[in-house]
MDTraj code that builds the backbone (N, CA, C; nanometers):
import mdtraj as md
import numpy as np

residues = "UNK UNK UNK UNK UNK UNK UNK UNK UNK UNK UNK UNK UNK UNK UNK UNK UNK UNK UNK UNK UNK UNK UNK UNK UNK UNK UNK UNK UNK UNK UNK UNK UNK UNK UNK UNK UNK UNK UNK UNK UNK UNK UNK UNK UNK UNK UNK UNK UNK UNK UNK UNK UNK UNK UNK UNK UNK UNK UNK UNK UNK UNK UNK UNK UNK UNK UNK UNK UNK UNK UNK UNK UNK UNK UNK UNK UNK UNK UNK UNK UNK UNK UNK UNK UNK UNK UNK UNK UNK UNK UNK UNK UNK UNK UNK UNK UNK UNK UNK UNK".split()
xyz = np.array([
    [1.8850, -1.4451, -4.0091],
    [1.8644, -1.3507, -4.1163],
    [1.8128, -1.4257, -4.2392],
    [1.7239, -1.3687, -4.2988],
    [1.6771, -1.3696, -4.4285],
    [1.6999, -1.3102, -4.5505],
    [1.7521, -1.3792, -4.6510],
    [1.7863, -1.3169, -4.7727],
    [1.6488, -1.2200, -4.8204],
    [1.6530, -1.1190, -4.8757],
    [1.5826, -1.0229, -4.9572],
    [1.5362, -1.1162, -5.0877],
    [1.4524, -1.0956, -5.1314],
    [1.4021, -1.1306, -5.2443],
    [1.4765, -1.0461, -5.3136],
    [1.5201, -1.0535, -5.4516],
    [1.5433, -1.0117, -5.5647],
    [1.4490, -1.0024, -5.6802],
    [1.3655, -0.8496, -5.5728],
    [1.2377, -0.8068, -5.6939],
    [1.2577, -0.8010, -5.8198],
    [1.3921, -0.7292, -5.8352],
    [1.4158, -0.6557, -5.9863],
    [1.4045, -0.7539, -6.1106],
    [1.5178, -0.9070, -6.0245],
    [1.5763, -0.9946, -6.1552],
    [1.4168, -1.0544, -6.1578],
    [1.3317, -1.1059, -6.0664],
    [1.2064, -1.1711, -6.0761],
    [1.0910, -1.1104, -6.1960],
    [1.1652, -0.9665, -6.1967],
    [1.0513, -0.9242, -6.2880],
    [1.1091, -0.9222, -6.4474],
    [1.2445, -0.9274, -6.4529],
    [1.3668, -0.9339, -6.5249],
    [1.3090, -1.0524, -6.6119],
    [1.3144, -1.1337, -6.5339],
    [1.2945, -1.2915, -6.6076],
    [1.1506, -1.2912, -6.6003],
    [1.0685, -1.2673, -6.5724],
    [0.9058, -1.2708, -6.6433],
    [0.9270, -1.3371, -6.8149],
    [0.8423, -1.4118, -6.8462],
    [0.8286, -1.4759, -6.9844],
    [0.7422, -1.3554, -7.0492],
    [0.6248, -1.3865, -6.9719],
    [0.4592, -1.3063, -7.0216],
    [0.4718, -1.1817, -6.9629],
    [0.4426, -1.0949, -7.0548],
    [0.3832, -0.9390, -7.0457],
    [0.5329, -0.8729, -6.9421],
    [0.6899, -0.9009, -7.0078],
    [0.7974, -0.8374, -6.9359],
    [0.7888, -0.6961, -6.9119],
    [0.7618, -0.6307, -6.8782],
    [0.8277, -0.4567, -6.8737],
    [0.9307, -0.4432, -6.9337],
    [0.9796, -0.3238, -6.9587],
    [1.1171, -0.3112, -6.9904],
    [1.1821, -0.2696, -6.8355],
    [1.2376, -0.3412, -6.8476],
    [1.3189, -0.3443, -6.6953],
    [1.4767, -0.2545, -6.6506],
    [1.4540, -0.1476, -6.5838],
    [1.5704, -0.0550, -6.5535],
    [1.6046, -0.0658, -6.4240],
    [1.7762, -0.1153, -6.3990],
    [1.8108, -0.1106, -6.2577],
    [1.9131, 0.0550, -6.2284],
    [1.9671, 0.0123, -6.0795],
    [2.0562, 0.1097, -6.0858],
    [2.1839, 0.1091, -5.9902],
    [2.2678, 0.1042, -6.0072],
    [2.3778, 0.0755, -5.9517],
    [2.5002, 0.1975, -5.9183],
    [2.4970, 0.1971, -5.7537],
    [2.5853, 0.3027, -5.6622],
    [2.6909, 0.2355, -5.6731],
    [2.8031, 0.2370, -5.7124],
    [2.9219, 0.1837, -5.6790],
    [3.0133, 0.2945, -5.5912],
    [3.1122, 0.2249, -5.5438],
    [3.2644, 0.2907, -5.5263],
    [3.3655, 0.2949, -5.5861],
    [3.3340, 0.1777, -5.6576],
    [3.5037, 0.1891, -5.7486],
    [3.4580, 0.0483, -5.8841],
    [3.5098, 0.0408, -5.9835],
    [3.4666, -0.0012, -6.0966],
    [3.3536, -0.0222, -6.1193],
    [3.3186, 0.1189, -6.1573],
    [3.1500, 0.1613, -6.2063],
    [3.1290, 0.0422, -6.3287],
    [3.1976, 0.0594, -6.4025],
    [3.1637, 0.0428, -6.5371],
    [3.1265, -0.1300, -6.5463],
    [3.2038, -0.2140, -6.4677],
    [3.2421, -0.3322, -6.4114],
    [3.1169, -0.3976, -6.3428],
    [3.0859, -0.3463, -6.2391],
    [2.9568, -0.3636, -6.1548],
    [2.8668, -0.3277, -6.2328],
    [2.8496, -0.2267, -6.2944],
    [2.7084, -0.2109, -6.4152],
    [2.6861, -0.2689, -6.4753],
    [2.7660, -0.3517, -6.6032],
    [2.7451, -0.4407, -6.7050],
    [2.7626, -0.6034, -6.6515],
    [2.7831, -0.6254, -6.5144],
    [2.7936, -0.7599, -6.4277],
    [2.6185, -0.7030, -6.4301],
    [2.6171, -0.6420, -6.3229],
    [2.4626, -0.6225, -6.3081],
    [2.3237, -0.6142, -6.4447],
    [2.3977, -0.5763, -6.5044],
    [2.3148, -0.5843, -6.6552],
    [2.2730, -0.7398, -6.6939],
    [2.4002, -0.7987, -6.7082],
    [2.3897, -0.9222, -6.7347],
    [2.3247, -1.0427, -6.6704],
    [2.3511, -1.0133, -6.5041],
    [2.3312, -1.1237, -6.4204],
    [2.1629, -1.1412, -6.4073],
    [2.1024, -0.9623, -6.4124],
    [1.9468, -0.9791, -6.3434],
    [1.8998, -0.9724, -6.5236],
    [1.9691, -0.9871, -6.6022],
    [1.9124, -0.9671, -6.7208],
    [1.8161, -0.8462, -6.7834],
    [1.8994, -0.6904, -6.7240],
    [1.7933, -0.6070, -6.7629],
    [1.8207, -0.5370, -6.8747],
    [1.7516, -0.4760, -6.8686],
    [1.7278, -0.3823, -7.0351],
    [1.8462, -0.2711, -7.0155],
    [1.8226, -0.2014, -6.8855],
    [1.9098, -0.0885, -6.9255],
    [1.9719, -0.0932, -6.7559],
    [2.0618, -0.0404, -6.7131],
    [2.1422, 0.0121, -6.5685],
    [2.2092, 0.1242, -6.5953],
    [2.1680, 0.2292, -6.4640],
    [2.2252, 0.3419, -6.4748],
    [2.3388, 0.3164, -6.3406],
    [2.4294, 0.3902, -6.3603],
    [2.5193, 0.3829, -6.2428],
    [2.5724, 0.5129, -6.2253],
    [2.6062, 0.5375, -6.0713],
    [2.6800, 0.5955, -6.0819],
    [2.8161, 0.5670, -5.9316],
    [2.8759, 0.6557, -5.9300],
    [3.0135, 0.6253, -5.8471],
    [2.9974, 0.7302, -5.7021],
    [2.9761, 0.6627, -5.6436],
    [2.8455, 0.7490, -5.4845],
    [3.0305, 0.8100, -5.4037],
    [3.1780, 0.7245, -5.4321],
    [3.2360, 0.8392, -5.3732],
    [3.2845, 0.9747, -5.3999],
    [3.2017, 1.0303, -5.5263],
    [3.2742, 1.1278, -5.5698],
    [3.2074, 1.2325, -5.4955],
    [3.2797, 1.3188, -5.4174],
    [3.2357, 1.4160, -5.3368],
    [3.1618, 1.5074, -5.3976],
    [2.9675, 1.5211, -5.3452],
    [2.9206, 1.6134, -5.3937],
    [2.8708, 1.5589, -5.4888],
    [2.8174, 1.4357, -5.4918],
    [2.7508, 1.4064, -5.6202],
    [2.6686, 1.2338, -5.5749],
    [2.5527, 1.2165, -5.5790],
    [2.5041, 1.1070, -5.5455],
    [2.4399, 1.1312, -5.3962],
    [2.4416, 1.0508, -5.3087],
    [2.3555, 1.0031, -5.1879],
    [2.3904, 1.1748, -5.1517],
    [2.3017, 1.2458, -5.0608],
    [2.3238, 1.3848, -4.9465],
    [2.3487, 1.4768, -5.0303],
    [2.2930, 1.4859, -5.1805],
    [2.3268, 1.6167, -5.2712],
    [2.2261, 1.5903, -5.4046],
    [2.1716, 1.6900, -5.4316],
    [2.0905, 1.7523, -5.5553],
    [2.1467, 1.6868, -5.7210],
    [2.2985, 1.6642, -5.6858],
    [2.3144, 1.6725, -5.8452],
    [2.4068, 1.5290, -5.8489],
    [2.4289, 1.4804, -5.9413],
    [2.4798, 1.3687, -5.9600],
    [2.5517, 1.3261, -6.1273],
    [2.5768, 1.2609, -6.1465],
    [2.6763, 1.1889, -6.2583],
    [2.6530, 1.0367, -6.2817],
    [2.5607, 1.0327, -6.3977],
    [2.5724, 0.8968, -6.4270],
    [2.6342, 0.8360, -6.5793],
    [2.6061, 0.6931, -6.5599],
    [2.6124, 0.6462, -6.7268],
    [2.5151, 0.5665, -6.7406],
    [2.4338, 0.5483, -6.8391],
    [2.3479, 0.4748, -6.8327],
    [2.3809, 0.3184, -6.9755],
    [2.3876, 0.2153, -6.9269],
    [2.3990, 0.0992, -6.9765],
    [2.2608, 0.0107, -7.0276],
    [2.3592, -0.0450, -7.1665],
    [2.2346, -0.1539, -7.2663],
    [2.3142, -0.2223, -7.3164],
    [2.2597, -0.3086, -7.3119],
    [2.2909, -0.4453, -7.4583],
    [2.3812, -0.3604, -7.5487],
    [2.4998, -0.3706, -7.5396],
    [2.6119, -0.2872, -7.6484],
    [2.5859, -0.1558, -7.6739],
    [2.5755, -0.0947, -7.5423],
    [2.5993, 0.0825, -7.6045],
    [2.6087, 0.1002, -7.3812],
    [2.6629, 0.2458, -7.4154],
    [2.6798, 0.3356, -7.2756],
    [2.6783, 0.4435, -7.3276],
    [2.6095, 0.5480, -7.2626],
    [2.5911, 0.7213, -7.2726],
    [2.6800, 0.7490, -7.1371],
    [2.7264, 0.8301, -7.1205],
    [2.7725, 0.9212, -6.9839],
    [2.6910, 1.0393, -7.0074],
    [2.6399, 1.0518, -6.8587],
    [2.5605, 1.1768, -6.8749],
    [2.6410, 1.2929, -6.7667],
    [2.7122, 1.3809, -6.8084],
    [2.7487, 1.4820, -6.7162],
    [2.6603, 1.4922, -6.5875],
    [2.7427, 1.5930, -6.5036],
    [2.7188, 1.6033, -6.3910],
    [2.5844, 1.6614, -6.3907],
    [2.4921, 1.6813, -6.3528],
    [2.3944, 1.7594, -6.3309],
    [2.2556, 1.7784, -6.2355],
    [2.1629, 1.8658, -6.1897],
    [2.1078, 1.7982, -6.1002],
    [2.0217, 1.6939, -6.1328],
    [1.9369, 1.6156, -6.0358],
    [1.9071, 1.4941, -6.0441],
    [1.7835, 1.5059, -6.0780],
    [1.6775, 1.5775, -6.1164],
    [1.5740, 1.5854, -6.1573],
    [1.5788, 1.5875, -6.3298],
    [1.7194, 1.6597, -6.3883],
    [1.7303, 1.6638, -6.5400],
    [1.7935, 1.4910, -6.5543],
    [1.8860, 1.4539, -6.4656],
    [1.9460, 1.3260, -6.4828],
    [1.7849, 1.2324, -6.4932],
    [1.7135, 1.2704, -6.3917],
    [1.5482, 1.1805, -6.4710],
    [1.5249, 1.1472, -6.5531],
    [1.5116, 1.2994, -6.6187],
    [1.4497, 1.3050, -6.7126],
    [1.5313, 1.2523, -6.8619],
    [1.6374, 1.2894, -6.8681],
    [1.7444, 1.1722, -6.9451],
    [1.7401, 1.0660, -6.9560],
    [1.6922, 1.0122, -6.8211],
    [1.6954, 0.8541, -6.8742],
    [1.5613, 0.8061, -6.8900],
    [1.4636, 0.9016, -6.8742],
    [1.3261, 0.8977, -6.9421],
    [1.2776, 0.8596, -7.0968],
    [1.4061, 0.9895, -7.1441],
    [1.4433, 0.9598, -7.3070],
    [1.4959, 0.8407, -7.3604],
    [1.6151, 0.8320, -7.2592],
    [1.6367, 0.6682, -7.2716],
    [1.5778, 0.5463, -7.2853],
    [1.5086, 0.5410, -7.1891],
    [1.4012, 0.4416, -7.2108],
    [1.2825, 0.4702, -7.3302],
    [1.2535, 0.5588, -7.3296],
    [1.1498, 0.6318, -7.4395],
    [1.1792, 0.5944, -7.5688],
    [1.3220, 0.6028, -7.5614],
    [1.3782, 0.5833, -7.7108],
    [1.4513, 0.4099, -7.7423],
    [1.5145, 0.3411, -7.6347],
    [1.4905, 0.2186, -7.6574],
    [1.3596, 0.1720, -7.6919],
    [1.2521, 0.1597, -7.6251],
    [1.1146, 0.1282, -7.6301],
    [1.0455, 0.1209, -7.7715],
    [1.0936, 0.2985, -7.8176],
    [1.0573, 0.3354, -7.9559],
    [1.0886, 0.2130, -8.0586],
    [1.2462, 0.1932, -8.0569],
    [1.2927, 0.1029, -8.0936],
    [1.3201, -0.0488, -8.1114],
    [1.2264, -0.0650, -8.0507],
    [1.2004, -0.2187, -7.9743],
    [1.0721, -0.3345, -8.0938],
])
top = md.Topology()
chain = top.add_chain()
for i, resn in enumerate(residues, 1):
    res = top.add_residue(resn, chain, resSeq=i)
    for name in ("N", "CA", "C"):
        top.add_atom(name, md.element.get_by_symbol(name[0]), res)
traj = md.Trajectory(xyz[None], top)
């Protein structure tokens, strides 16, 4: 077996012309824990997470529950379906960016 490349952090750590870089993280159990490890380790801008055992929400369903993580701040975004959860963190990024 062969390890996977780690696209995300590779583009993470770019010097020249970075993106703003958004991951995303399914957990089971210490969302909050695994998100801001993951924030830190691949060095990204923002991680959304959410918690894949809550019945009815995440992987095999329409609607979902996240939080989305930065450099000293977290939003929780209610439950909702996953096309508005998009578009939320569209703003998110839209509005870090703005700010940048």
């Amino acid at each position: 077996m062969v390890k996977n490349p780690d696209i995300i952090a590779d583009v993470a750590s770019l010097t020249q012309h970075r993106p703003f870089t958004v991951g995303f993280a399914a957990e089971t159990q210490d969302v909050e824990t695994y998100a801001l490890g993951k924030l830190a380790r691949k060095n990204l801008d923002m991680v959304c997470a959410n918690d894949v055992s809550v019945e009815g929400q995440g992987f095999n369903s329409d609607s979902n529950a996240i939080t989305v993580y930065w450099q000293g701040g977290q939003q929780a975004l209610g439950s909702a379906k996953k096309t508005e959860l998009g578009r939320a963190i569209l703003e998110y990024i839209s509005a870090k960016l703005a700010s940048a």
